[in-house]
gemmi code that builds the backbone of each chain (N, CA, C; Angstrom):
import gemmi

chains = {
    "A": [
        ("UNK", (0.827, -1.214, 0.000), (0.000, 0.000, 0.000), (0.862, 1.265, 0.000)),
        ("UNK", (1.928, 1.372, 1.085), (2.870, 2.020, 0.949), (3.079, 2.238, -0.072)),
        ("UNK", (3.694, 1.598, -0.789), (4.625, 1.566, -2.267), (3.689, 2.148, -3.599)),
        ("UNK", (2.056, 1.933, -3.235), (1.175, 2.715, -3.916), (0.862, 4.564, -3.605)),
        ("UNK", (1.131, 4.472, -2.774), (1.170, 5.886, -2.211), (2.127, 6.670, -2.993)),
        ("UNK", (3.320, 6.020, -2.586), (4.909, 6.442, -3.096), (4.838, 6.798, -4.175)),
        ("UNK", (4.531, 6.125, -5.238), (4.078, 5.782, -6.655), (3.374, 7.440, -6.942)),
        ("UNK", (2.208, 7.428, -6.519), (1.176, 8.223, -6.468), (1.808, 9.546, -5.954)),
        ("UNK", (2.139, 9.854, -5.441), (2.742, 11.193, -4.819), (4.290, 11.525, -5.883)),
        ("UNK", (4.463, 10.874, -6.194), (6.116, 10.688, -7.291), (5.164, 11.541, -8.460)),
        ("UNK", (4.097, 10.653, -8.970), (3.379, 10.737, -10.248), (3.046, 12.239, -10.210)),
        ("UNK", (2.301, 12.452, -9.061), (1.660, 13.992, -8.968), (2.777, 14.700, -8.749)),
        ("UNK", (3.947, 14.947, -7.994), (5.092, 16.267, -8.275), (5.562, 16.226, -9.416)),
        ("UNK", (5.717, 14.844, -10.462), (6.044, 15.200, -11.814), (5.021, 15.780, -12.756)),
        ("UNK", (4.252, 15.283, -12.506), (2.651, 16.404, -12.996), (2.857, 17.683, -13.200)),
        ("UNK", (3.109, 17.798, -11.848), (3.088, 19.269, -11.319), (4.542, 19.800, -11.988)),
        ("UNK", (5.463, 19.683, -11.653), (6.761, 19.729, -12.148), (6.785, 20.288, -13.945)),
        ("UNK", (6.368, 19.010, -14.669), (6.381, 19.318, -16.363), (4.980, 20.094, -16.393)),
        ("UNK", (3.752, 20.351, -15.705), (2.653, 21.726, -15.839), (3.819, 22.798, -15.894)),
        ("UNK", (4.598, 22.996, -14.956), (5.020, 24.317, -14.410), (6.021, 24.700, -15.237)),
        ("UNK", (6.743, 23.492, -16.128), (8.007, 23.773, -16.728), (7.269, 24.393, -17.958)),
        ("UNK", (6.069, 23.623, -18.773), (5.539, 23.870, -20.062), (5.175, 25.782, -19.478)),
        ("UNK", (4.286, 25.541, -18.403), (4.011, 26.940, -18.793), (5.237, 28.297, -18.421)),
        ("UNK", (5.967, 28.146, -17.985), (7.075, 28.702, -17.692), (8.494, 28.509, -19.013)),
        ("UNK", (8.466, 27.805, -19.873), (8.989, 27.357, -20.928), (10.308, 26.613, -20.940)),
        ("UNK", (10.560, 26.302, -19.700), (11.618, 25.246, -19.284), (11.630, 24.986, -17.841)),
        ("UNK", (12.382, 24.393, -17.465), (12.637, 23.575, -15.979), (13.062, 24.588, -15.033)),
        ("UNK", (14.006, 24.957, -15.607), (15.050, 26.722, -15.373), (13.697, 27.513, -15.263)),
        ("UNK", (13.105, 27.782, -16.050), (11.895, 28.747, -15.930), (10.731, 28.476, -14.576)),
        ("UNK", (10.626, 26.660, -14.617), (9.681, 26.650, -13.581), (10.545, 27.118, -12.444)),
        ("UNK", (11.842, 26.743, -12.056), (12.017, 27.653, -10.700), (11.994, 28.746, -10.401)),
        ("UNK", (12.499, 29.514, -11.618), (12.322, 31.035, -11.706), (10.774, 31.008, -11.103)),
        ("UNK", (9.751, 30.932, -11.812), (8.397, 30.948, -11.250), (7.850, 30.942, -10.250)),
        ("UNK", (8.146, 29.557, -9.510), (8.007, 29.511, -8.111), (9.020, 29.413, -7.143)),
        ("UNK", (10.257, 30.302, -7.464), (11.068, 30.977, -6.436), (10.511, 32.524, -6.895)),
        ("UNK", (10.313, 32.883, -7.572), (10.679, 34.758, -7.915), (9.358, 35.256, -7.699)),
        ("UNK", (8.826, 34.657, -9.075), (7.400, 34.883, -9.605), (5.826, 34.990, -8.316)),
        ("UNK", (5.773, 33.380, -8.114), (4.790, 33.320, -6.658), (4.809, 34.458, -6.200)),
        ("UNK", (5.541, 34.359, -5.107), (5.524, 35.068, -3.738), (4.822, 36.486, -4.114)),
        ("UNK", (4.970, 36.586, -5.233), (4.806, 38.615, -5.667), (3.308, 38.845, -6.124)),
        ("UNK", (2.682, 37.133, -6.739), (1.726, 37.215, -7.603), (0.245, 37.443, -6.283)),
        ("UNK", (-0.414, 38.609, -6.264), (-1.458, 38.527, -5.800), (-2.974, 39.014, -6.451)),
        ("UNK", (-3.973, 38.236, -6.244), (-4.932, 38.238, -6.358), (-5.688, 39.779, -6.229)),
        ("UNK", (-5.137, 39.966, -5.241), (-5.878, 41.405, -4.624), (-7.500, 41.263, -4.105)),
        ("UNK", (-7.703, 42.418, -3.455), (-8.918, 42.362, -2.794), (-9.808, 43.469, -3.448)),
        ("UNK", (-9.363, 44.547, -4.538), (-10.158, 45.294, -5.241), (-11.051, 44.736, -6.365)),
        ("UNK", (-12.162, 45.538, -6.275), (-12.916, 45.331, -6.776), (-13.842, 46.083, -7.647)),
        ("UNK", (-14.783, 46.147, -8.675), (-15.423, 47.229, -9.225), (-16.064, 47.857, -8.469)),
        ("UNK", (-16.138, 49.319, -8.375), (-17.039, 50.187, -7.369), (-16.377, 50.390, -5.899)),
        ("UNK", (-15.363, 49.654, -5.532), (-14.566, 50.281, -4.543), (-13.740, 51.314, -5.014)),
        ("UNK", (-13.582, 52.311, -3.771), (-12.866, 53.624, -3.857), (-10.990, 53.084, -4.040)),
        ("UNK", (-10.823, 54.200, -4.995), (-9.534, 53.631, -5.502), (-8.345, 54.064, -4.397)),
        ("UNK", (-7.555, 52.610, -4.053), (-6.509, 53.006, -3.215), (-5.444, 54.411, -3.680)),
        ("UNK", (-5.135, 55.449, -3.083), (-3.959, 56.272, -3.469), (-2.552, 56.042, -2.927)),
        ("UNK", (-1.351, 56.566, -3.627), (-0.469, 55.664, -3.001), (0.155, 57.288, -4.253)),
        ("UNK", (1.930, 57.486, -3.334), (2.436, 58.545, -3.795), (3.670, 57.654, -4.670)),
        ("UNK", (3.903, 58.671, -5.495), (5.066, 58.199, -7.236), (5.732, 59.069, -7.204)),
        ("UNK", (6.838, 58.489, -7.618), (8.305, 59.190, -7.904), (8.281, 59.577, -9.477)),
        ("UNK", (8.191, 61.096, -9.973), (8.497, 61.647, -11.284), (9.544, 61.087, -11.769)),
        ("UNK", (9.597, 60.840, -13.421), (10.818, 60.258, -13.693), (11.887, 61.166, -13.451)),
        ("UNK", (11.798, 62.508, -12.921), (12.775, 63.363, -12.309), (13.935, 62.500, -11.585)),
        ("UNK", (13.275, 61.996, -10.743), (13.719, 61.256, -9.407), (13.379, 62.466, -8.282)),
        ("UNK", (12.934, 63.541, -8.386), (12.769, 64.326, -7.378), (11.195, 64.379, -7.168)),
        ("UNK", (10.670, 65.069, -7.895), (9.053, 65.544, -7.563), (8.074, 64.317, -7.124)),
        ("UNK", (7.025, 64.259, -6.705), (6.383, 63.314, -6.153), (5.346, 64.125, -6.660)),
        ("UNK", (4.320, 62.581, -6.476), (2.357, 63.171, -7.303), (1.749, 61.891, -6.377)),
        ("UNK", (0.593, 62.308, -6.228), (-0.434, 60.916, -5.853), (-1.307, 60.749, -6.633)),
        ("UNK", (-1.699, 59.627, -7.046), (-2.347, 58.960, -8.319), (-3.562, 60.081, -7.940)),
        ("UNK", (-4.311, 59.982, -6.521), (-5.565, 60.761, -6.347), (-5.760, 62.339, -7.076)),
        ("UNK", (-4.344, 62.674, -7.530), (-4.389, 63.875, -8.143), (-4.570, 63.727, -9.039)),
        ("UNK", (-4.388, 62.401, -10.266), (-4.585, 62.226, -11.333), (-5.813, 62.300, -11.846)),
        ("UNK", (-7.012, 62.003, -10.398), (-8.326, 61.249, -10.757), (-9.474, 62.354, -10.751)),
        ("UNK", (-10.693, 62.677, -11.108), (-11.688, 62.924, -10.354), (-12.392, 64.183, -12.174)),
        ("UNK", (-11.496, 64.740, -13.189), (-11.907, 65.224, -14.078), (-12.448, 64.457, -15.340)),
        ("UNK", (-11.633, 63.384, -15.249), (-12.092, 62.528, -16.468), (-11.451, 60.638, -16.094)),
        ("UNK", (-11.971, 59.937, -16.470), (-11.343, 58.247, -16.217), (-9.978, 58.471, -16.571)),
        ("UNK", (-9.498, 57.880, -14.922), (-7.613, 57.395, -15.507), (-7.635, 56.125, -15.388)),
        ("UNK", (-6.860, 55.988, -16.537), (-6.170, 54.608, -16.792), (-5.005, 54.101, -16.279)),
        ("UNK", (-4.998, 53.493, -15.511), (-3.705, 53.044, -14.883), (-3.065, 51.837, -15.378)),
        ("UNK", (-1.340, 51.625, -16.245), (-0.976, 50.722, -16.598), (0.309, 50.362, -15.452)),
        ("UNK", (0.155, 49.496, -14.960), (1.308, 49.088, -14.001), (2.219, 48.117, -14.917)),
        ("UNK", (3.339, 47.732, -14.411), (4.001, 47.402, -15.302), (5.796, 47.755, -15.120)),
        ("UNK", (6.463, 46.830, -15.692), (8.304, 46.956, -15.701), (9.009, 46.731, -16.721)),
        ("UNK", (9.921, 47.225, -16.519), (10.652, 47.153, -18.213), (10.691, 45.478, -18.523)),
        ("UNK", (11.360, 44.520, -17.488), (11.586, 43.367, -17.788), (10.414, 42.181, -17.828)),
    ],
    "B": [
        ("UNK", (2.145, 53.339, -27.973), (0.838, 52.570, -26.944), (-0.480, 53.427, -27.798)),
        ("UNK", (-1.031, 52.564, -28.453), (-2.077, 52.603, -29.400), (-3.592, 53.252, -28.822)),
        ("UNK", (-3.831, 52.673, -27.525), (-4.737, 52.955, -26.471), (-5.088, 54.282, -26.116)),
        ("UNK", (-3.349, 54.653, -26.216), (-3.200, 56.507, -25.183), (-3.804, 56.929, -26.226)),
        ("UNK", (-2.930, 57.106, -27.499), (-3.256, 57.750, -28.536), (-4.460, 57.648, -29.244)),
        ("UNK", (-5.444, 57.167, -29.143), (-7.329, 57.145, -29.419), (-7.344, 57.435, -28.323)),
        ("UNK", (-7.363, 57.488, -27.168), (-8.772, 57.702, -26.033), (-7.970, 58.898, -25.198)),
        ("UNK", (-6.921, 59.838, -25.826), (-6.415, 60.487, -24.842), (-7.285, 62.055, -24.655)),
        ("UNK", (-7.917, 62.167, -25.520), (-8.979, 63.821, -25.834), (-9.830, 63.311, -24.687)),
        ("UNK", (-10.014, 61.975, -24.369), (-11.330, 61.635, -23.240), (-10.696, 61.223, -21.916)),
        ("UNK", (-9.982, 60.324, -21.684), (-9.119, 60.109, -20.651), (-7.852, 60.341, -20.058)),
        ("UNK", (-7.303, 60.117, -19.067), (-6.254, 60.158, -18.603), (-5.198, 59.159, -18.482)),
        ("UNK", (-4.210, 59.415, -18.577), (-2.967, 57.714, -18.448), (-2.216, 57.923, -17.439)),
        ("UNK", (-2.008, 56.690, -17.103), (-1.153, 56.642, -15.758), (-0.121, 55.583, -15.884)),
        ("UNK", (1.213, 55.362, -16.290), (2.104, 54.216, -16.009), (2.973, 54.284, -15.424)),
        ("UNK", (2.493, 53.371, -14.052), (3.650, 53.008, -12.923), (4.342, 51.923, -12.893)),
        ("UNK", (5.797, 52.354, -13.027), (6.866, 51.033, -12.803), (6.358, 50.772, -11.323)),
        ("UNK", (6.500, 49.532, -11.792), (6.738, 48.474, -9.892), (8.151, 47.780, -10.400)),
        ("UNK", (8.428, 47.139, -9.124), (9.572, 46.167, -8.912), (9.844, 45.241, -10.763)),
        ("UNK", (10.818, 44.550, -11.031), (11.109, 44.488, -12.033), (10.259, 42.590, -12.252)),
        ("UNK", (10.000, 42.404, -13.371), (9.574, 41.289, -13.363), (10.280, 39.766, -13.600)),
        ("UNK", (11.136, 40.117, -14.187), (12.517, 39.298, -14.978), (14.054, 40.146, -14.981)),
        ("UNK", (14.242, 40.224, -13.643), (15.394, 40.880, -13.672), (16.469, 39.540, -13.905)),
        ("UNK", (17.582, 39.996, -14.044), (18.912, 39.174, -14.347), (19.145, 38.513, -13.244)),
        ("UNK", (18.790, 38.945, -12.130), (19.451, 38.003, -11.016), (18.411, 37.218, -9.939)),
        ("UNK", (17.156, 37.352, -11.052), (16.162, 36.342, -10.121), (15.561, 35.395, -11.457)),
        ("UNK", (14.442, 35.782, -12.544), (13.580, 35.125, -13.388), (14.027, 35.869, -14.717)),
        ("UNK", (15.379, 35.820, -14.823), (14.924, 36.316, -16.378), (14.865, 35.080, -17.663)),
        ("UNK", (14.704, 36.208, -18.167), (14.018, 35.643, -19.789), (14.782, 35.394, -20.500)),
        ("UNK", (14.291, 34.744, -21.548), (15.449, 34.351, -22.736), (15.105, 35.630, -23.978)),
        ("UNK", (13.633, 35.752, -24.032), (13.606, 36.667, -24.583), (13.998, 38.595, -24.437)),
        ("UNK", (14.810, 38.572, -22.918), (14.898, 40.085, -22.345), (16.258, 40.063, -23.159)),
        ("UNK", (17.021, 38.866, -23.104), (18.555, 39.171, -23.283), (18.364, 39.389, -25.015)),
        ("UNK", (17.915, 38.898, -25.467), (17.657, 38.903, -26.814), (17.313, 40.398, -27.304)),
        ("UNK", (17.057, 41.046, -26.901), (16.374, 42.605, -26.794), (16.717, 43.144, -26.202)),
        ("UNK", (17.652, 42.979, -25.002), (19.083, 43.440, -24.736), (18.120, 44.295, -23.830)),
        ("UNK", (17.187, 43.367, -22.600), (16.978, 44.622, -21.293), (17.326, 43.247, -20.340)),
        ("UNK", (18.625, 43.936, -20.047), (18.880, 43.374, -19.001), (19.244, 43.981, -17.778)),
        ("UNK", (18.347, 44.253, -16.268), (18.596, 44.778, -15.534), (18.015, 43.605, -14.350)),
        ("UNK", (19.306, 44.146, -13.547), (18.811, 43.271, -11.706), (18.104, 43.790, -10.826)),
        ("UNK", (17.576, 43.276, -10.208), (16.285, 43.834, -9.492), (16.793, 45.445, -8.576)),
        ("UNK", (16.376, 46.551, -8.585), (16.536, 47.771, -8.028), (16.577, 47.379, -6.541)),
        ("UNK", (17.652, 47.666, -6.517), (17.888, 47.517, -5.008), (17.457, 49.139, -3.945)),
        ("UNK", (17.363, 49.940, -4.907), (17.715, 51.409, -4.504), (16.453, 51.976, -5.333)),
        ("UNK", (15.773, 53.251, -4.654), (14.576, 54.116, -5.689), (15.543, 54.568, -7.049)),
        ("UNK", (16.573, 54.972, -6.727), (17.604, 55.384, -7.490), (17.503, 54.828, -8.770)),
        ("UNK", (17.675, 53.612, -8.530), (18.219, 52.152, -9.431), (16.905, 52.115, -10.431)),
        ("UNK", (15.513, 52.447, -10.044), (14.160, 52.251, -10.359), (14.151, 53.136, -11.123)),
        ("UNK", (14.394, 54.568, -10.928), (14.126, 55.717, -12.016), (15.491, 55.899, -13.269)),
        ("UNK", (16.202, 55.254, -13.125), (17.208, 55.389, -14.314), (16.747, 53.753, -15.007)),
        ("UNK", (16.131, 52.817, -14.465), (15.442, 51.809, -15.508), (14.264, 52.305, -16.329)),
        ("UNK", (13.470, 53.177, -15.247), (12.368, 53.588, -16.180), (12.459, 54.906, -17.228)),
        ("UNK", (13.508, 55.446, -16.818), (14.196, 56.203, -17.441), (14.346, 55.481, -19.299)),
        ("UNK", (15.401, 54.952, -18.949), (15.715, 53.920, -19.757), (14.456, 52.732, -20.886)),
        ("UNK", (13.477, 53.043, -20.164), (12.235, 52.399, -20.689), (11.436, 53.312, -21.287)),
        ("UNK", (11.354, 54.334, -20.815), (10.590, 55.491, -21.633), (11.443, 55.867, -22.825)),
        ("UNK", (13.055, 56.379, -23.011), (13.200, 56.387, -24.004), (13.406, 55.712, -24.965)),
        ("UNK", (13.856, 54.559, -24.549), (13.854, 53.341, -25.642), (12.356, 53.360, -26.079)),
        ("UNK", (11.830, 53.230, -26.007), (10.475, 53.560, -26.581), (9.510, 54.914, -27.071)),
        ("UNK", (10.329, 56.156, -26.567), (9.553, 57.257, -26.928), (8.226, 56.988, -26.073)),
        ("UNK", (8.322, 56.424, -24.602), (6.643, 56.060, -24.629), (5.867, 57.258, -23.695)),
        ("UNK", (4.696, 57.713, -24.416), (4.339, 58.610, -24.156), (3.719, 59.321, -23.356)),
        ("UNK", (3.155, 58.634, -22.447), (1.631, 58.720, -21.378), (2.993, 58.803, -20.190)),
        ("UNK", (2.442, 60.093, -19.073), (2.386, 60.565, -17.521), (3.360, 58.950, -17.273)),
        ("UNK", (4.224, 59.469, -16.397), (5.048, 58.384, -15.666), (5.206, 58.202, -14.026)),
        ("UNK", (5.006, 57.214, -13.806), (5.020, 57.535, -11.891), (5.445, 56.356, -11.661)),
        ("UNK", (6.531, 56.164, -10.374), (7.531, 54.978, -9.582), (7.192, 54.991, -8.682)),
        ("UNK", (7.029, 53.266, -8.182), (6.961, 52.969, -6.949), (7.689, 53.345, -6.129)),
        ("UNK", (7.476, 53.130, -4.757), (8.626, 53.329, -4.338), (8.960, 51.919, -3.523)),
        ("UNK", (9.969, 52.009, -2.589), (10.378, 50.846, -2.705), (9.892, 50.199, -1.704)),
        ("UNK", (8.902, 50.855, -1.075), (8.142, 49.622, 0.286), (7.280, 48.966, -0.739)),
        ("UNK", (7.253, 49.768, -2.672), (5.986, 48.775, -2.900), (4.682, 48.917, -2.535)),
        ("UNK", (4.167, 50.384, -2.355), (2.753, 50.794, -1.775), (1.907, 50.582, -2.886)),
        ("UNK", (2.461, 51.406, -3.870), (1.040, 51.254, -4.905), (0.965, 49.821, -5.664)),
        ("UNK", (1.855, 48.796, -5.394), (1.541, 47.736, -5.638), (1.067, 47.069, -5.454)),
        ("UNK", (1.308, 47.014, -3.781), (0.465, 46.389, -2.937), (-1.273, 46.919, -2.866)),
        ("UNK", (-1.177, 47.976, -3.071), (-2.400, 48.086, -2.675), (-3.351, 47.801, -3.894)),
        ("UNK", (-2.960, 47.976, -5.272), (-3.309, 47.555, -6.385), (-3.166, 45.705, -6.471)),
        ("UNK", (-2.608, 45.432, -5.959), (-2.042, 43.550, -6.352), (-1.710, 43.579, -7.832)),
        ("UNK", (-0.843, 44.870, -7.829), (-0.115, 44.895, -9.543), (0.943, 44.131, -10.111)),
        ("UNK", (1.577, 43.840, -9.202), (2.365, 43.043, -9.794), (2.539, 41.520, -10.760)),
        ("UNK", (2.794, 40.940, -11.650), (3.733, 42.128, -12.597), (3.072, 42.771, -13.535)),
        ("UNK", (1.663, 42.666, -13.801), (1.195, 43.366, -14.623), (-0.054, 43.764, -14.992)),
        ("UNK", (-0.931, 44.566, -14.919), (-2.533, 45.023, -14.611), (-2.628, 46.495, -15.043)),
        ("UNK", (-4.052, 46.562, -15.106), (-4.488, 47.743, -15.639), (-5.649, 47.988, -14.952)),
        ("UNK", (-5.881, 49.060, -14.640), (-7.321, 49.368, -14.323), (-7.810, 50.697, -14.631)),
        ("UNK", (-9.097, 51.028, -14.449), (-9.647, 52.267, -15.138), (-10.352, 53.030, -13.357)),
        ("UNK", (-10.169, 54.091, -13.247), (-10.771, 54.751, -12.121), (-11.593, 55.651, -12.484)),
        ("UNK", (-12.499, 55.462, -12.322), (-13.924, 56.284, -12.766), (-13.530, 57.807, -12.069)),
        ("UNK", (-14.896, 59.111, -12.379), (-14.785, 60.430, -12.349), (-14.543, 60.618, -10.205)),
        ("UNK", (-15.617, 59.538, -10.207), (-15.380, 59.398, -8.206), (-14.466, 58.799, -8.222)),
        ("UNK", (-13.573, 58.753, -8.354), (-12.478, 58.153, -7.729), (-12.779, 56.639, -7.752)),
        ("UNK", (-13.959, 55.639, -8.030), (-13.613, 54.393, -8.026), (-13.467, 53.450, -9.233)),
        ("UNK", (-12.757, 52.196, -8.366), (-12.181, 51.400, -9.748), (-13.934, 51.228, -10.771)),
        ("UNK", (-13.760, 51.550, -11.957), (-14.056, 51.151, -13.012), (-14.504, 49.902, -14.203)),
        ("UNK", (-13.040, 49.476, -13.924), (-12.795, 48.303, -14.763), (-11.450, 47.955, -13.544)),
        ("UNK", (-11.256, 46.269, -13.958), (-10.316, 45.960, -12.927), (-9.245, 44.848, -14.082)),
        ("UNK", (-8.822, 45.045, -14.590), (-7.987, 43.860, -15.513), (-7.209, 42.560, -14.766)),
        ("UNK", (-6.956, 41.676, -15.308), (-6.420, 40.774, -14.421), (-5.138, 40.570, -14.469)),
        ("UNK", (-4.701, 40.012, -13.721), (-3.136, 39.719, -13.818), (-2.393, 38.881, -14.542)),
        ("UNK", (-1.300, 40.075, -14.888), (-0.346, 39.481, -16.108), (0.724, 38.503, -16.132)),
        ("UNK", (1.016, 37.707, -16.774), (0.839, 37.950, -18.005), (-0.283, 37.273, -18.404)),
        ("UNK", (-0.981, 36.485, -17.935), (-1.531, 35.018, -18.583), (-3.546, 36.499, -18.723)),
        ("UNK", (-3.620, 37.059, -18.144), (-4.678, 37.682, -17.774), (-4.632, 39.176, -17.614)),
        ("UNK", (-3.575, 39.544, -18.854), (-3.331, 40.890, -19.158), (-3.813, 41.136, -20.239)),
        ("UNK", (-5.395, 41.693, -20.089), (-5.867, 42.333, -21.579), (-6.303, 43.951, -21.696)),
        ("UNK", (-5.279, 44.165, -22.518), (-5.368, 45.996, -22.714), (-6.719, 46.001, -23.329)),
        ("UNK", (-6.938, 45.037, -24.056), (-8.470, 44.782, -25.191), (-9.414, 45.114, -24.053)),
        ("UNK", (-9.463, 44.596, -23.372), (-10.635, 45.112, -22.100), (-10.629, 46.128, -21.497)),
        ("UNK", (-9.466, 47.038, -21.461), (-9.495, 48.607, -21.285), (-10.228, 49.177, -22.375)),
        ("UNK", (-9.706, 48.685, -23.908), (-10.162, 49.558, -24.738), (-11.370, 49.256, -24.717)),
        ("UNK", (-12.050, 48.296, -24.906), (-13.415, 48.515, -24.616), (-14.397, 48.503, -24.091)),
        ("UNK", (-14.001, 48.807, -22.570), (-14.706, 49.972, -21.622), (-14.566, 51.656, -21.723)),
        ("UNK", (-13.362, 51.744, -22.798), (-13.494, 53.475, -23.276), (-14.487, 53.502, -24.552)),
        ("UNK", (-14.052, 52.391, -25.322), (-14.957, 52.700, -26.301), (-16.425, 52.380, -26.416)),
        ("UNK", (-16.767, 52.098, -25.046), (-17.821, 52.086, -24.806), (-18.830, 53.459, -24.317)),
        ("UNK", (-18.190, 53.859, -23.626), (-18.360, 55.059, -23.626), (-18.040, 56.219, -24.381)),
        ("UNK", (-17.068, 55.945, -25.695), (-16.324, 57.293, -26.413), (-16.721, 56.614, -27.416)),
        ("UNK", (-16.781, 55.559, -27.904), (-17.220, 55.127, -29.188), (-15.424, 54.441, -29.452)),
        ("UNK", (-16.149, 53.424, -30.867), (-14.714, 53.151, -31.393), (-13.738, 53.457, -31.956)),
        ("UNK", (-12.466, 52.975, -31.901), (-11.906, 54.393, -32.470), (-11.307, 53.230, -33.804)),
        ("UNK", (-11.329, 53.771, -34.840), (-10.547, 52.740, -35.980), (-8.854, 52.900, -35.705)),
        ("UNK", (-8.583, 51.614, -35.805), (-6.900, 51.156, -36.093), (-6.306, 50.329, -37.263)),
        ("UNK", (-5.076, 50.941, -37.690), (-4.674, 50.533, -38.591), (-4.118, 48.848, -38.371)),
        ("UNK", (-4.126, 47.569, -39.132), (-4.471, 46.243, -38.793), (-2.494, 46.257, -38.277)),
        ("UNK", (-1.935, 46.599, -38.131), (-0.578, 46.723, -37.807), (-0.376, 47.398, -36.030)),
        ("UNK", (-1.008, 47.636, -35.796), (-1.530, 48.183, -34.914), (-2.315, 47.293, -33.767)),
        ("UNK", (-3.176, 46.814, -34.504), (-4.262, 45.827, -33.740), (-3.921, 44.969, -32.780)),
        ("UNK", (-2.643, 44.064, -32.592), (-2.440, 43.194, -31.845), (-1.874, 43.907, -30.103)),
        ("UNK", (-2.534, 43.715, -28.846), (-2.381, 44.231, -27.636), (-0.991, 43.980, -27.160)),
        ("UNK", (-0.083, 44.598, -26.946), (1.155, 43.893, -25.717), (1.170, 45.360, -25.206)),
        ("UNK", (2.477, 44.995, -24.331), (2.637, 45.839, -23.438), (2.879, 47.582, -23.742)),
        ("UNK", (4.119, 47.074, -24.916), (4.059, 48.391, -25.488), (3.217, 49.141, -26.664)),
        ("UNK", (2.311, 48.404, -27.198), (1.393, 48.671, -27.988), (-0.272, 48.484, -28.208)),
        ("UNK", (-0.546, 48.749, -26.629), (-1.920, 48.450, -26.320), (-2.710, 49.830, -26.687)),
    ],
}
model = gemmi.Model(1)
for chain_id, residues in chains.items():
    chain = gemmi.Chain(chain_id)
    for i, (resn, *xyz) in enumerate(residues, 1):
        res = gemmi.Residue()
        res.name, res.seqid = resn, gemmi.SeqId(i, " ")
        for name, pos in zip(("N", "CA", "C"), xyz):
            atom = gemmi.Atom()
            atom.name, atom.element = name, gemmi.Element(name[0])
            atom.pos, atom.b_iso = gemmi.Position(*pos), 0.0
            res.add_atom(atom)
        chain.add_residue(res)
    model.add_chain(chain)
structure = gemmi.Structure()
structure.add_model(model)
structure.setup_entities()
């Protein structure tokens, strides 16, 4: 029974293993994924019709600062988040 | 960015760098080195505005620019990372909420919640396909 278990639990981390490599596009990639990637990836708790969190930004100056809330309230902003890499 | 340029007489743009997604010294890509962006994760705010620096002009890209900073506020509080969009209505609330990228990053669903309201805007078929830099 043991040895069916064993079997069975082997079967499912390689499952899991070649899922993660295909969608990540190699083996190298699945760790990247779930060492780097995970930990950062969240769901979030916003939603349509909740009031939009504000949060303050660095001008590409590197000096001046803005809060998104200044951006908002004359016409819809679009917010693209996002990194070079 | 195809998006700014139709819906900008009606809306506003906002693109904030967060933390890097495929830096060199955690998940990078095969395709970053190939295209020659290769940077390690910003250790420093410093480090953050001479990448995005670096990202705006390599691209000429055009729309309002704003950086995290490095506790990561507007990320967190968005769950942006690494990649999302959302629309904030005239009150201040979310709008439209896009999902997370990459697998559930569609600019197509920004555009048409503007052009729902502004109407459509025609694009040339070269044009048409969504990514990051040409939504």
């Amino acid at each position: 029974m043991l040895k069916w278990i064993g079997a069975v639990v082997v079967l499912l981390i390689l499952a899991v293993v070649i899922g993660l490599s295909v969608m990540a596009g190699s083996l190298r990639g699945a760790y990247g994924m779930v060492r780097y990637a995970f930990p950062h990836m969240h769901r979030g708790t916003l939603r349509v019709g909740d009031d939009a969190p504000d949060a303050s930004l660095l001008a590409l100056d590197g000096s001046s600062r803005f809060h998104i809330r200044e951006r908002t309230g004359a016409r819809p902003l679009v917010i693209v988040f996002g990194s070079y890499t | 960015m195809q998006i700014y340029k139709d819906y900008k007489d009606h809306a506003d743009f906002l693109t904030v760098y967060v933390r890097e997604a495929h830096p060199t010294d955690e998940w990078q890509m095969n395709s970053n080195v190939k295209e020659d962006v290769c940077y390690a994760q910003p250790k420093t705010l410093e480090q953050r505005v001479a990448i995005a620096n670096d990202f705006v002009k390599r691209f000429n890209y055009p729309t309002p620019f704003g950086i995290d900073d490095m506790s990561n506020a507007a990320n967190d509080a968005y769950a942006a990372w690494p990649e999302r969009i959302y629309i904030i209505d005239e009150k201040g609330r979310i709008a439209y909420r896009g999902g997370m990228g990459p697998f559930n990053y569609h600019p197509e669903e920004a555009r048409a919640w503007l052009a729902s309201r502004y109407g459509e805007v025609k694009r040339e078929a070269s044009t048409a396909v969504p990514d990051k830099k040409n939504n």
